[in-house]
C-alpha positions as a Markdown table, in Angstrom:
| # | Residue | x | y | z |
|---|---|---|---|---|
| 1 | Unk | 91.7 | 73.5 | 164.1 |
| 2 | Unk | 88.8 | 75.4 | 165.7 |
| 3 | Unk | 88.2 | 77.4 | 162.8 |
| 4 | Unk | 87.7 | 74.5 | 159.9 |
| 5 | Unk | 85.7 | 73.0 | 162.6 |
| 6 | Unk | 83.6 | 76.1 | 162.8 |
| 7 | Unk | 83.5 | 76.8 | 159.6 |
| 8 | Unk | 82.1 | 73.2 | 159.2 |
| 9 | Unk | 79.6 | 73.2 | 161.3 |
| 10 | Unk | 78.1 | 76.8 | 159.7 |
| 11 | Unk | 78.5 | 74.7 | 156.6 |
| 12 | Unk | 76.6 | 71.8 | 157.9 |
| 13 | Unk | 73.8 | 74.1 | 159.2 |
| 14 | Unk | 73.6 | 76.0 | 156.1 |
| 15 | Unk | 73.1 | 72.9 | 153.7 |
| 16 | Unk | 70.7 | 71.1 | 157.1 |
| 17 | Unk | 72.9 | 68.7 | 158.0 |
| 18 | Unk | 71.6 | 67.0 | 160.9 |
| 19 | Unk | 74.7 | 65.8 | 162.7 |
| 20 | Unk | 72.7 | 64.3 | 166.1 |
| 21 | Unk | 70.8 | 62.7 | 163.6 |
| 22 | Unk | 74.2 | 61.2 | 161.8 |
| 23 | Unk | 75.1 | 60.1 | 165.3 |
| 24 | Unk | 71.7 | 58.7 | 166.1 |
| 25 | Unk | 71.4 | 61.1 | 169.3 |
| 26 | Unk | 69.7 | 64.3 | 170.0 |
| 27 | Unk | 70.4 | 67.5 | 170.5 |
| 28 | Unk | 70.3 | 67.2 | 174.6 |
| 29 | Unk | 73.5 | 65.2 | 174.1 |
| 30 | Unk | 76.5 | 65.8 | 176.3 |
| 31 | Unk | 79.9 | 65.7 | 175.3 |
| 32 | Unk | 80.1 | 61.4 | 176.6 |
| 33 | Unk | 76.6 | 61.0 | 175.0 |
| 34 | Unk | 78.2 | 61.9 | 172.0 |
| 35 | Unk | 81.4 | 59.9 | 172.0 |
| 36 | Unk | 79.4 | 56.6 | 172.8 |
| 37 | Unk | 77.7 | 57.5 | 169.9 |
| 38 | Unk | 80.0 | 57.4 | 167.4 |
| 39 | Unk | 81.6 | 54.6 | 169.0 |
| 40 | Unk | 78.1 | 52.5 | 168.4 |
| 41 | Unk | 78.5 | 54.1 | 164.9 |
| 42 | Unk | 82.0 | 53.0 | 164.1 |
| 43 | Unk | 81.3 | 49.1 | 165.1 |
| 44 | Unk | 79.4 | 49.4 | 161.6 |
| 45 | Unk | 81.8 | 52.2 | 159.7 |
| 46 | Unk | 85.1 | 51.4 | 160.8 |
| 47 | Unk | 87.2 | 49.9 | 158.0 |
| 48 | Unk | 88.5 | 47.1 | 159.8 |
| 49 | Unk | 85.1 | 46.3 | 160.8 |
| 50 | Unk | 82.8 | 46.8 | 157.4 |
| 51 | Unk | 85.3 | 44.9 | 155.7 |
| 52 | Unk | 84.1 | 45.4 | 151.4 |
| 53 | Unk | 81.3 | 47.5 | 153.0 |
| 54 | Unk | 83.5 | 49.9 | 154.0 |
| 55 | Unk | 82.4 | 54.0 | 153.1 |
| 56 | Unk | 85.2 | 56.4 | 153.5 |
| 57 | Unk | 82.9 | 59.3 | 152.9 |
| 58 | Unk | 80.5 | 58.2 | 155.9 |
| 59 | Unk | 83.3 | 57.4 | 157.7 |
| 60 | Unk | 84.7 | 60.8 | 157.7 |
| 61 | Unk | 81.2 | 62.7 | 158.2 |
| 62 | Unk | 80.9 | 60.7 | 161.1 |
| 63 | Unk | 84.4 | 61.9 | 162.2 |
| 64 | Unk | 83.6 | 65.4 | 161.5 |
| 65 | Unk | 80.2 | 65.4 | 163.9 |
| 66 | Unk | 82.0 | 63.9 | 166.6 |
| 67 | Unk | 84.4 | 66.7 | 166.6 |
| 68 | Unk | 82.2 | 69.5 | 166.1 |
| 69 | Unk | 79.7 | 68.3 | 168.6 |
| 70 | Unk | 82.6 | 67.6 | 171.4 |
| 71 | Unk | 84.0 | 71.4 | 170.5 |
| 72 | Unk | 81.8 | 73.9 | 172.1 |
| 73 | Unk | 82.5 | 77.2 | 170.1 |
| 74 | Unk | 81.8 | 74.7 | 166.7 |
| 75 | Unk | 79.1 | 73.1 | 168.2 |
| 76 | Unk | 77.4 | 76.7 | 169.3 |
| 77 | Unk | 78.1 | 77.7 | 165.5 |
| 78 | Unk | 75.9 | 74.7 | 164.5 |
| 79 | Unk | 73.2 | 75.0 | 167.0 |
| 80 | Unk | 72.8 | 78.6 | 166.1 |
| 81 | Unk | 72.6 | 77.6 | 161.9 |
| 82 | Unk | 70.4 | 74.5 | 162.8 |
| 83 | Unk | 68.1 | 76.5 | 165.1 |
| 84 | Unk | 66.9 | 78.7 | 162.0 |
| 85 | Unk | 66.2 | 75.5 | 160.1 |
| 86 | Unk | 63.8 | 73.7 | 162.6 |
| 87 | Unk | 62.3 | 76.7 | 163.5 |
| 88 | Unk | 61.3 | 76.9 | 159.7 |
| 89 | Unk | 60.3 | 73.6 | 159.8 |
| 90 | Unk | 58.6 | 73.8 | 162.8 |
| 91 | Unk | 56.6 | 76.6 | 160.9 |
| 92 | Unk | 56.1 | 73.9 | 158.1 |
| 93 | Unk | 54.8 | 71.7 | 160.7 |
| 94 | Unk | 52.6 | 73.9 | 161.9 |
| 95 | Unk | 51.1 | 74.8 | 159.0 |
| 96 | Unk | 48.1 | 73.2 | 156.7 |
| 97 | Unk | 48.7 | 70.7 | 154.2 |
| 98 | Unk | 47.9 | 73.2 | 151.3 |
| 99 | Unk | 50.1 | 75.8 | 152.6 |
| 100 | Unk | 52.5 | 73.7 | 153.1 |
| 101 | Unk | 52.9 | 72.0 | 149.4 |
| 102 | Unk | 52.6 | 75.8 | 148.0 |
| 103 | Unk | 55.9 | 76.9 | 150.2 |
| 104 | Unk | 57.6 | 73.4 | 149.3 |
| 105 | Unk | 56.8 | 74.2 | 145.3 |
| 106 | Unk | 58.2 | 77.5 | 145.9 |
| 107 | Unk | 61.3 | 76.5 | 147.5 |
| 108 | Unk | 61.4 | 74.0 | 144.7 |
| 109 | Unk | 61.1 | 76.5 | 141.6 |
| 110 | Unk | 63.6 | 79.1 | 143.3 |
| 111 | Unk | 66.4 | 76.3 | 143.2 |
| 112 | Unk | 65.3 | 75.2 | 140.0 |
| 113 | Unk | 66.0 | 78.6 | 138.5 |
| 114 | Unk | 69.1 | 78.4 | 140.8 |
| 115 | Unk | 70.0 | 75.5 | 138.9 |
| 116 | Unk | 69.0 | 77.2 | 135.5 |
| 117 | Unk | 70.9 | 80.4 | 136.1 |
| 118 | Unk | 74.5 | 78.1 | 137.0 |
| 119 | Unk | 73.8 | 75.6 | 133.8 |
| 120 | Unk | 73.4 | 78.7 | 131.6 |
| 121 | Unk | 76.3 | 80.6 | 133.0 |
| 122 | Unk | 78.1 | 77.2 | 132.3 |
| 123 | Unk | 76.5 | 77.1 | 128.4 |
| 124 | Unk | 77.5 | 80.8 | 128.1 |
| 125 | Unk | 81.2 | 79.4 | 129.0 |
| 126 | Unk | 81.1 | 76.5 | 126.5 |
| 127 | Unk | 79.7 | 79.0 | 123.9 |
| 128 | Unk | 82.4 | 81.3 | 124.2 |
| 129 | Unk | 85.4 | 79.0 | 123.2 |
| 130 | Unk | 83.0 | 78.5 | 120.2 |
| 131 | Unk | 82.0 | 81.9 | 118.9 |
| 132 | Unk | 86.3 | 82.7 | 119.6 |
| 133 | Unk | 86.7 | 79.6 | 117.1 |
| 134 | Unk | 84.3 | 80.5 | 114.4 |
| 135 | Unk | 85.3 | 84.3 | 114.4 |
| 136 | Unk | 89.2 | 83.1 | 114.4 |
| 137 | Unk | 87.6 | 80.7 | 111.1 |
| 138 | Unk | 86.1 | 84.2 | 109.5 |
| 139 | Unk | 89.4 | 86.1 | 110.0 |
| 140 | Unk | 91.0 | 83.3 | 108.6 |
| 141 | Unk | 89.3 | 83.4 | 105.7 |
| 142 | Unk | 89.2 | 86.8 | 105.0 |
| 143 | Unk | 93.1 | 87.2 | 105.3 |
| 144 | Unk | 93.1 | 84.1 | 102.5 |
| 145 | Unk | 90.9 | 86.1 | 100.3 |
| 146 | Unk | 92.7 | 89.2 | 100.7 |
| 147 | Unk | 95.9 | 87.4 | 100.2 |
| 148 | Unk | 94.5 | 85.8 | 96.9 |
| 149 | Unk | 93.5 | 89.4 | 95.5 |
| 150 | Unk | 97.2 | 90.9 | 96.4 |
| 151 | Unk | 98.6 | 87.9 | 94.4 |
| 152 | Unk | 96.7 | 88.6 | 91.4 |
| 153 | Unk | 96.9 | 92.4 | 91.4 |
| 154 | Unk | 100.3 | 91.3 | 91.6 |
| 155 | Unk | 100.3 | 89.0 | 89.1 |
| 156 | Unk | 98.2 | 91.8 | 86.5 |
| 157 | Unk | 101.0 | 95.0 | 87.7 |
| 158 | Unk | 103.6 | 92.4 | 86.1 |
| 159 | Unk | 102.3 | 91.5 | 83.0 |
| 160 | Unk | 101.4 | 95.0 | 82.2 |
| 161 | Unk | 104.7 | 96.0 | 83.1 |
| 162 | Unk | 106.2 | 93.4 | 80.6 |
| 163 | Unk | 103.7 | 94.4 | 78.2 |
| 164 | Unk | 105.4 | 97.9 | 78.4 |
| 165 | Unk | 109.0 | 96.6 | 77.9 |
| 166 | Unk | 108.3 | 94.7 | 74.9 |
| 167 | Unk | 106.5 | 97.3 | 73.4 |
| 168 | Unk | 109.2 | 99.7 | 74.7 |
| 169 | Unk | 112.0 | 97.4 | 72.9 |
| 170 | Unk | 109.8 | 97.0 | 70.0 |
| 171 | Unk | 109.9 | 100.4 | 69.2 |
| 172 | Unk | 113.7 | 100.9 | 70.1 |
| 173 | Unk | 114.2 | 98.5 | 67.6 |
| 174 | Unk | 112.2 | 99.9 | 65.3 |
| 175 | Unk | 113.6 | 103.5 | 65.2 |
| 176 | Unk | 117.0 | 103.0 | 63.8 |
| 177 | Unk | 115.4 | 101.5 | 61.1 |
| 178 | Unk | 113.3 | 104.2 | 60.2 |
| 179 | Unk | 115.9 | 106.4 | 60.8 |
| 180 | Unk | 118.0 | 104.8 | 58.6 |
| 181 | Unk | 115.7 | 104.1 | 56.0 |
| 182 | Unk | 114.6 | 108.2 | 56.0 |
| 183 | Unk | 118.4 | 108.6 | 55.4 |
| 184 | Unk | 118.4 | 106.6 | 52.6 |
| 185 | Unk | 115.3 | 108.2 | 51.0 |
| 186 | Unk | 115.9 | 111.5 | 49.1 |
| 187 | Unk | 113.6 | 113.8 | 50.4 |
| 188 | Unk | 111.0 | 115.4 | 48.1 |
| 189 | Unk | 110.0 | 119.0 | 48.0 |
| 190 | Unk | 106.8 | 121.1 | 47.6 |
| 191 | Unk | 105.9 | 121.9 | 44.5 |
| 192 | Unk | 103.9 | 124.9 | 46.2 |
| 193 | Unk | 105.2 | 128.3 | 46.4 |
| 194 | Unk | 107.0 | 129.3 | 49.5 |
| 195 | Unk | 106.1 | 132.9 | 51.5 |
| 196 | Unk | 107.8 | 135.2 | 49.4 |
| 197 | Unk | 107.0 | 134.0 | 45.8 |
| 198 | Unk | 110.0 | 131.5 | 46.1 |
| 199 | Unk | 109.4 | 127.9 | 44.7 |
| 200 | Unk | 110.7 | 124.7 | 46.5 |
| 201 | Unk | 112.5 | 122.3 | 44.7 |
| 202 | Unk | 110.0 | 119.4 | 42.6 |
| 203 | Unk | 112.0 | 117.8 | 41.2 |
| 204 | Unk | 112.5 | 118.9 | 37.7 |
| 205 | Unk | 108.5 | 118.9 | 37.3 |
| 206 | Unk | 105.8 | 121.5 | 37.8 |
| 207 | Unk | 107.4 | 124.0 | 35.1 |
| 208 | Unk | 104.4 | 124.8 | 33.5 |
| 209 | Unk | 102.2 | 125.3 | 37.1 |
| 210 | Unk | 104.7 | 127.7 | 37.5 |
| 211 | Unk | 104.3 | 129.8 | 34.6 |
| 212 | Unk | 100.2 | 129.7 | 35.1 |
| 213 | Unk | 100.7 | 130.5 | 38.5 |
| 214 | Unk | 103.0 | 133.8 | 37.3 |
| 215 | Unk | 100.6 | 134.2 | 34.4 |
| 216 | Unk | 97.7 | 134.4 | 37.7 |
| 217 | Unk | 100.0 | 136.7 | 39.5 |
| 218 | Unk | 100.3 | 139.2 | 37.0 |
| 219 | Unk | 96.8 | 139.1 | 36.0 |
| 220 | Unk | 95.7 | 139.9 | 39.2 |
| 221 | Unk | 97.7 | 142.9 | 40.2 |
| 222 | Unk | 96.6 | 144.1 | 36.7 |
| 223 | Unk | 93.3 | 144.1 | 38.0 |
| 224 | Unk | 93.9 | 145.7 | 41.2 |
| 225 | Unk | 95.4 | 148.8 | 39.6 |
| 226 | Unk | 92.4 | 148.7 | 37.3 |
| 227 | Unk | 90.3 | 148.4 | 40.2 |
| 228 | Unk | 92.1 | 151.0 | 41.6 |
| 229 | Unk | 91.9 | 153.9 | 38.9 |
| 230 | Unk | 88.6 | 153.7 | 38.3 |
| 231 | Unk | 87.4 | 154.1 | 42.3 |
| 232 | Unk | 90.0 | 157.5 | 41.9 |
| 233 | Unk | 88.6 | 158.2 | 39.2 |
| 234 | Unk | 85.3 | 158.4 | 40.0 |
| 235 | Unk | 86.0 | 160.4 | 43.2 |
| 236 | Unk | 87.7 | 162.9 | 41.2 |
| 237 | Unk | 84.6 | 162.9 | 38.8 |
| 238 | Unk | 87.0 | 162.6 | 35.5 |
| 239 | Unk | 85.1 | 160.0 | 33.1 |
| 240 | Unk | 86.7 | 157.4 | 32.1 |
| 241 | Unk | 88.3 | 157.0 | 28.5 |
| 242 | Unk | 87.0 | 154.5 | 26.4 |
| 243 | Unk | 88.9 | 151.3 | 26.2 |
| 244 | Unk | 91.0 | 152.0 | 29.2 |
| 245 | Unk | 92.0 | 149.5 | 31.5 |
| 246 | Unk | 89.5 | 150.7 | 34.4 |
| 247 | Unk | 86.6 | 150.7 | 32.2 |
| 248 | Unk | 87.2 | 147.0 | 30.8 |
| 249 | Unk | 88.2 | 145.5 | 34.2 |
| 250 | Unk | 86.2 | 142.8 | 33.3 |
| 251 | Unk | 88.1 | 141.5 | 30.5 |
| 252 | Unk | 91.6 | 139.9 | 30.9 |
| 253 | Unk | 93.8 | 141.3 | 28.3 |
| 254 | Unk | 96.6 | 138.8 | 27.8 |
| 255 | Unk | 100.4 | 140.5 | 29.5 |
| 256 | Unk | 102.1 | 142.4 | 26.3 |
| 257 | Unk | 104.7 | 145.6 | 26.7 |
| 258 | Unk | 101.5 | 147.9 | 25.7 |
| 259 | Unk | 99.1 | 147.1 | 28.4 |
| 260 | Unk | 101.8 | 147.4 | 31.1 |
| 261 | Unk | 102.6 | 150.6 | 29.9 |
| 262 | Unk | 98.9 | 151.7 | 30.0 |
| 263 | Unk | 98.9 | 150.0 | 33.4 |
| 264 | Unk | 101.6 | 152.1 | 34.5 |
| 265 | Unk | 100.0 | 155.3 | 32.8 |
| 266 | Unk | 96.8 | 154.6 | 35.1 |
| 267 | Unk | 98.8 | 155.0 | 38.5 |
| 268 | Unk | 99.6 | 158.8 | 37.3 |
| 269 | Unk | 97.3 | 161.6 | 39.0 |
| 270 | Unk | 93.6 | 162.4 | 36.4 |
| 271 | Unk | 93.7 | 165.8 | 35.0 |
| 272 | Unk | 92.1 | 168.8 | 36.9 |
| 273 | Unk | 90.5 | 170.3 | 34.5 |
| 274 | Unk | 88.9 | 169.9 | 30.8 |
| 275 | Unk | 91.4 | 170.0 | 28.2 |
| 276 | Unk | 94.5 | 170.0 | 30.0 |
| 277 | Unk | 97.3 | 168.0 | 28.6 |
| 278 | Unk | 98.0 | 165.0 | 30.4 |
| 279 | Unk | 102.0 | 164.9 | 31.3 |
| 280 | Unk | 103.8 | 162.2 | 28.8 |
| 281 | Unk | 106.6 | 160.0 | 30.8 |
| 282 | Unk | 108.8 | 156.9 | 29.7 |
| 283 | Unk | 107.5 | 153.3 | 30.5 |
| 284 | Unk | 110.4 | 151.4 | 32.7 |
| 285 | Unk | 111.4 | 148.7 | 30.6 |
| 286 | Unk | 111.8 | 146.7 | 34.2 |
| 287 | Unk | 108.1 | 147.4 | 34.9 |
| 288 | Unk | 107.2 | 145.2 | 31.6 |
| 289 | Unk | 105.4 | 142.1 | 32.8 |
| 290 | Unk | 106.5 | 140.5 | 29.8 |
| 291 | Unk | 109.9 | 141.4 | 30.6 |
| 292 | Unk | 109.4 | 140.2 | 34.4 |
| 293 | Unk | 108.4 | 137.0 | 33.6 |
| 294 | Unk | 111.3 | 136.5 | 30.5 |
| 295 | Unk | 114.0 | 137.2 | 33.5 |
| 296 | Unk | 111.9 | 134.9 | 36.4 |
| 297 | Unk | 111.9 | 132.1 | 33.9 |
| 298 | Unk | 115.5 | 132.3 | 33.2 |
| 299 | Unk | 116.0 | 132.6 | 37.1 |
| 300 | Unk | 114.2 | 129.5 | 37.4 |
| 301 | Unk | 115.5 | 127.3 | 34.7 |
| 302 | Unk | 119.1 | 127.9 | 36.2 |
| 303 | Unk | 117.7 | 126.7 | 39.9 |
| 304 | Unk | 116.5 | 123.9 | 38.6 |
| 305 | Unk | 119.1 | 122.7 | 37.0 |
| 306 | Unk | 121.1 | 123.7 | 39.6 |
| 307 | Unk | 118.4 | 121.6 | 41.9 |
| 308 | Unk | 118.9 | 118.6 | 39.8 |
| 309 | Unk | 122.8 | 118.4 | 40.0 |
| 310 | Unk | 122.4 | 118.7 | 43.4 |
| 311 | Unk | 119.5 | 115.8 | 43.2 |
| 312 | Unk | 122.0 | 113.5 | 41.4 |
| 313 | Unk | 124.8 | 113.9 | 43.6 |
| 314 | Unk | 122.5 | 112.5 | 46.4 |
| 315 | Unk | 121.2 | 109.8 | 44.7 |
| 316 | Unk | 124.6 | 108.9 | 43.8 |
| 317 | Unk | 125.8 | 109.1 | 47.7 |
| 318 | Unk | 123.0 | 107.3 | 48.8 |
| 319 | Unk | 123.6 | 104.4 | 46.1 |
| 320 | Unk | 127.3 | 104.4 | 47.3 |
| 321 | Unk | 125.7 | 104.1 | 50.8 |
| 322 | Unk | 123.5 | 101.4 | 50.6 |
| 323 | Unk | 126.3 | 99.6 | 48.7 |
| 324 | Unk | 128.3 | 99.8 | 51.6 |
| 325 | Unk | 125.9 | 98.6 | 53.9 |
């Protein structure tokens, strides 16, 4: 009980309470002056006296100096609080009228900004819960347009995906068909030599290609044997005779037995010497380019018809085929 009381009356002092005032004494009062007091006061502030003018605040305040006035360690609290007080205002008192509104403004001011400093606190507080709000309103919005963008990667990674299957399918679908339909086909071959000197099979056409192109053939190495002789020849420093292969290389003698045989004649080693007798042979009737291209002819006629037997037979199986089908 003695400490609220104490704590009261440091309270009072602090805030300049006059309590002897409240109790319409002084501070000279005793203990009894102080009772007698607040029973004057309580003829007016009593409830069952005031009736509808009744104040439960003043009531207690009046209460509260009573008791802190009547207890000595509160009331020496007070006195000690309330002695700093008048002697400032004792000082205020004292002091000229000028002086005195400058200290008042300044006491004003400092609890202005007092005032200012608590309200702004207070606004800082209020502000808070609505800087939390609108940053909760940004994240919001932000996850929504993330979300949005995941949907319609989403909704892109599955349309190209389907893209792929159909196209996928499509060409499943389409393969047997080709396959079957290259089945079906007879193939054609080259007409063009293979490595070798071989011909491919064309289909009973291109006879005549091939017999210029053997024709070419023969021609050629003709001309490399001419070509030939007469670069020995001149190394050797043996002339030439007239009319010989070497010397008309040039001219393109058509194929006959007689010119292979000179051909032939022209790979054997030139004489040494003036007037030596060149050394007679016997032209191989196999070496004849004539002869060459009689037996390649033959060779080829009986491929080809052997080709186009075999070329009927597969048109046959593959009419039988697609009948079935």
């Amino acid at each position: 009980m003695d400490t609220d009381l104490v704590a009261y009356a440091r309270d009072a002092a602090a805030k300049g309470d006059d309590l002897f005032l409240l109790l319409s004494t002084d501070a000279t009062a005793s203990e009894s002056d102080v009772r007698r007091a607040f029973k004057r006061k309580a003829l007016t502030a009593h409830p069952d006296k005031a009736g509808d003018a009744y104040d439960p605040a003043l009531y207690e305040r009046l209460e509260r100096a009573r008791d802190v006035l009547c207890n000595p360690a509160a009331r020496e609290a007070y006195n000690s609080g309330m002695s700093a007080i008048r002697q400032k205002k004792l000082q205020l008192d004292q002091m000229s009228e000028r002086r005195r509104k400058l200290v008042e403004d300044l006491e004003r001011r400092e609890q202005a900004a007092k005032r200012a400093k608590m309200g702004k606190g207070q606004d800082q507080v209020q502000r808070d819960p609505e800087r939390e709000a609108m940053a909760a309103r940004g994240r919001a919005k932000m996850e929504e347009r993330q979300r949005l963008m995941r949907e319609a990667e989403e909704r892109e990674s599955r349309a190209q995906r389907g893209k792929d299957d159909d196209e996928r399918q499509k060409e499943q679908h389409a393969e047997p068909k080709a396959r079957k339909k290259r089945d079906s086909t007879p193939k054609s071959q080259p007409t063009s030599p293979r490595p070798g000197g071989s011909f491919a099979d064309d289909g009973g056409e291109g006879l005549d290609a091939r017999e210029a192109w053997l024709e070419r053939r023969i021609k050629e190495k003709a001309e490399r044997r001419a070509e030939r002789a007469k670069k020995k020849a001149i190394k050797s420093g043996v002339p030439l005779a007239p009319g010989s292969e070497a010397q008309n290389q040039g001219a393109t003698p058509p194929p006959s037995s007689t010119g292979a045989a000179k051909t032939d004649a022209d790979k054997l080693p030139p004489t040494t010497a003036p007037g030596s007798t060149a050394p007679s042979f016997t032209a191989d009737p196999a070496a004849n380019p004539s002869a060459r291209l009689s037996s390649t002819m033959a060779r080829l006629k009986a491929a080809q018809a052997k080709r186009d037997e075999e070329k009927r037979k597969r048109e046959a199986e593959a009419l039988a085929n697609s009948v079935e089908a």
